[in-house]
C-alpha positions as CSV (number, residue, x, y, z in Angstrom):
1,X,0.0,0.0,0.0
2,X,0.9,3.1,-0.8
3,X,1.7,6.4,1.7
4,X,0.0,9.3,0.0
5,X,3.4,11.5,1.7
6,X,6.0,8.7,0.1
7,X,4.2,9.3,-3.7
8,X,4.5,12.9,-2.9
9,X,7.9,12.8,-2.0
10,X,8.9,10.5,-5.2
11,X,7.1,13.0,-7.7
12,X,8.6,15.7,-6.6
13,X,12.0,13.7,-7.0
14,X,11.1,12.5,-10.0
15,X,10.1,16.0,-11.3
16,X,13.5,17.6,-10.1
17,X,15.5,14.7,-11.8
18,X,13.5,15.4,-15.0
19,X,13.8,19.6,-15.5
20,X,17.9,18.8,-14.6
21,X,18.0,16.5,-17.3
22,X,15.2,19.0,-19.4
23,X,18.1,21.7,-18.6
24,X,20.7,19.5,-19.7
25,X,19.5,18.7,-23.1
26,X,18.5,22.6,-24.0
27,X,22.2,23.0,-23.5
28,X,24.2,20.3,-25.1
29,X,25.5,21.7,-28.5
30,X,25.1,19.9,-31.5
31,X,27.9,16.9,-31.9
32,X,29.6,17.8,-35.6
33,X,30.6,20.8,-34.2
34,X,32.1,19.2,-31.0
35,X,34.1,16.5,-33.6
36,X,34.4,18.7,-36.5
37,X,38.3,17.9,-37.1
38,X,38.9,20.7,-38.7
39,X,39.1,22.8,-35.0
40,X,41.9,20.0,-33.9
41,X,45.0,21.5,-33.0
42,X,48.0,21.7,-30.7
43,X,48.3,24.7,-27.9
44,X,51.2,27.0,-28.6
45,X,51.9,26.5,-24.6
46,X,50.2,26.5,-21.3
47,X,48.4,29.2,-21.0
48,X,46.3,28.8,-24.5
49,X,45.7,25.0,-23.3
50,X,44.3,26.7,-20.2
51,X,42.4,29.2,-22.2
52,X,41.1,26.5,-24.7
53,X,40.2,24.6,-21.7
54,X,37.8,26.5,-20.0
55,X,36.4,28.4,-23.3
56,X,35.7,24.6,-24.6
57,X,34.1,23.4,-21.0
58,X,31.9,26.2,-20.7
59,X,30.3,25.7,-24.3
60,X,30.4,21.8,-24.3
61,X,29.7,21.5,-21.1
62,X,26.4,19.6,-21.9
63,X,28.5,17.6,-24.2
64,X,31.2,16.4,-21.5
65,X,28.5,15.7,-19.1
66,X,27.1,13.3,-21.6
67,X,30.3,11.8,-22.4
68,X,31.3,11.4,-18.9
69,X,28.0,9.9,-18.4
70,X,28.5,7.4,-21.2
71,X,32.1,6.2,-20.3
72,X,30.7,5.1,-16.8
73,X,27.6,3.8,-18.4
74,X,30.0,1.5,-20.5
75,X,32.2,0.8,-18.0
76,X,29.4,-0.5,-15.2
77,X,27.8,-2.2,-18.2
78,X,30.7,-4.4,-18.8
79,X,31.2,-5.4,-14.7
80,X,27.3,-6.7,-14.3
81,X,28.2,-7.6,-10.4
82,X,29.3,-3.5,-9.9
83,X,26.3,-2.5,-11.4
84,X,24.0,-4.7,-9.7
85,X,25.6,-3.7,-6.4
86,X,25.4,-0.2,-7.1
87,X,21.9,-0.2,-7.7
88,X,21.3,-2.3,-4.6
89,X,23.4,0.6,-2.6
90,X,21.3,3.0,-4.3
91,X,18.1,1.2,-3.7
92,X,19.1,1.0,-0.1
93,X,19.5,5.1,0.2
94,X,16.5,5.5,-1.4
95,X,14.2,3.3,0.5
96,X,15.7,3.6,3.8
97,X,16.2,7.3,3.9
98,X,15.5,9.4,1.3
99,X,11.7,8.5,0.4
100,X,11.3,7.2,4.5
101,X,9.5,10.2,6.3
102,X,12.1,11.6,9.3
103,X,9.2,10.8,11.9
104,X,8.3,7.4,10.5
105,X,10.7,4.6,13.0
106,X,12.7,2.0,10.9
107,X,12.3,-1.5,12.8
108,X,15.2,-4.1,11.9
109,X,15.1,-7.1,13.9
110,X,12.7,-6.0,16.9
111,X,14.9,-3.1,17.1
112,X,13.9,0.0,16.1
113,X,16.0,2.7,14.6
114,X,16.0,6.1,13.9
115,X,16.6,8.4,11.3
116,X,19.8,9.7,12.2
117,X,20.9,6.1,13.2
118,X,19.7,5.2,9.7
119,X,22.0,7.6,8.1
120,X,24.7,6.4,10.0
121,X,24.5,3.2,9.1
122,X,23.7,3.7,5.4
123,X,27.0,5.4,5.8
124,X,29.0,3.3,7.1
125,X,27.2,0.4,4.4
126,X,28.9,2.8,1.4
127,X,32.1,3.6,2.7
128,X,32.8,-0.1,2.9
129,X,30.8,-1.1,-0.4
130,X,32.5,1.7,-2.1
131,X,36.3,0.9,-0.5
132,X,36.3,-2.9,0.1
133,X,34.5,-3.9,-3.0
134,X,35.8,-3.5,-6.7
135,X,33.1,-0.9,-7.2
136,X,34.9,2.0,-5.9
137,X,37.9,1.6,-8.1
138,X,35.9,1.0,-10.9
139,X,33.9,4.0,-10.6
140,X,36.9,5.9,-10.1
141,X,39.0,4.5,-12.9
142,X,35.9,5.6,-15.2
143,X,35.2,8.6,-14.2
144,X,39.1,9.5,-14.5
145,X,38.9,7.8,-17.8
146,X,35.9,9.8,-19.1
147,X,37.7,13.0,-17.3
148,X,41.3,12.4,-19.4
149,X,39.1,12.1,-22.8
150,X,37.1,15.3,-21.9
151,X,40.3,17.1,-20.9
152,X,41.8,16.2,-24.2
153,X,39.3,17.1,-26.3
154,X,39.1,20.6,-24.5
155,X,43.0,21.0,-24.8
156,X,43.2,20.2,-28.6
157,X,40.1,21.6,-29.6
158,X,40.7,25.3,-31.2
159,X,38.1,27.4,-29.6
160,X,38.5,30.3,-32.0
161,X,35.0,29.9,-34.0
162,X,33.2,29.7,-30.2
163,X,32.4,33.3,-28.5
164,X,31.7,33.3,-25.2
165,X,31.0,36.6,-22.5
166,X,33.5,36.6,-19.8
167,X,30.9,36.4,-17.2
168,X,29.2,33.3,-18.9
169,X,32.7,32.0,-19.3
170,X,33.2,33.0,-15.3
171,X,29.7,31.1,-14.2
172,X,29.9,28.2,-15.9
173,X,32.0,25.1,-16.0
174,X,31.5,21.4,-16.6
175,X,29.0,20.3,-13.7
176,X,26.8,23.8,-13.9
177,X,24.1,21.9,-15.5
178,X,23.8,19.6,-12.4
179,X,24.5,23.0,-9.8
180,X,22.5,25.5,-12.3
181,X,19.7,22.8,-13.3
182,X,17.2,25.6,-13.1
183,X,19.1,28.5,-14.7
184,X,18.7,29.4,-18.2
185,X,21.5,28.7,-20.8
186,X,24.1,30.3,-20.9
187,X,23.7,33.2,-24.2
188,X,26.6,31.9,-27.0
189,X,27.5,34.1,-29.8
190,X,29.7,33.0,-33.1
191,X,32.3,35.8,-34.1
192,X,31.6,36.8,-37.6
């Protein structure tokens, strides 16, 4: 049976989860112009990689997101016992804690716990999933993985047909679509 307080509490999650994403795709740019090889050159030295860097994160940003996304989407696909114990670890979190009202007592056993003592323990469950199982390094080799491939993109591609305001350029970065869900997209101008 369902709690008319737990199906409010997952529509509104589901609702948030679906205008980041909504956000998200309003802003990803189209993909020949992220691999058109023509833009593919080397940075005269630091500073223009650094320069090339951030103009190329703040305009793809959309675009590494989805990348990233992919190479960890790839990468759990091919370990099946990861994947299915990060779902169970995330089905745990959202169960226990996250759709649980904070007055509603957990009882385990005859023993009844709280919701502080159920954070705690859904803690202490992911530290040592995440650390003492091959999940953690697996996550973390992907996401590093995905990372390199971003940053090398955003290094070698020549940014010089992209025009970007310094204070878009200043506010924005590769994970404002998940902190700026909300916000509008950022305005992008071609030079002429």
């Amino acid at each position: 049976m369902s709690n008319p307080p737990l199906s409010a509490a997952i529509g509104a999650y589901i609702t948030t989860i679906s205008d980041i994403l909504r956000s998200a795709v309003t802003r990803r740019r189209p993909w020949f112009e992220l691999f058109d090889l023509s833009t593919i050159s080397r940075p005269s030295s630091l500073s223009d990689a650094t320069v090339r860097g951030r103009k190329n994160l703040s305009y793809f940003c959309a675009n590494y997101a989805t990348m990233l996304v992919t190479v960890l989407a790839f990468s759990l696909l091919s370990h099946p016992l990861s994947l299915l114990t990060l779902v169970s670890l995330i089905a745990a979190w959202l169960l226990l804690y996250i759709f649980r009202p904070p007055d509603q007592q957990l009882v385990i056993f005859n023993r009844t716990i709280s919701h502080r003592d159920a954070l705690w323990i859904l803690i202490a469950f992911t530290f040592s999933v995440i650390f003492f199982t091959s999940v953690g390094s697996l996550l973390m080799s992907s996401t590093l993985i995905g990372f390199g491939i971003v940053c090398v993109h955003a290094v070698f591609r020549d940014p010089e047909d992209l025009f970007l305001d310094d204070t878009v350029l200043a506010n924005s970065g590769l994970f404002s679509v998940v902190l700026n869900g909300s916000a509008a997209a950022p305005t992008v101008v071609s030079k002429v």
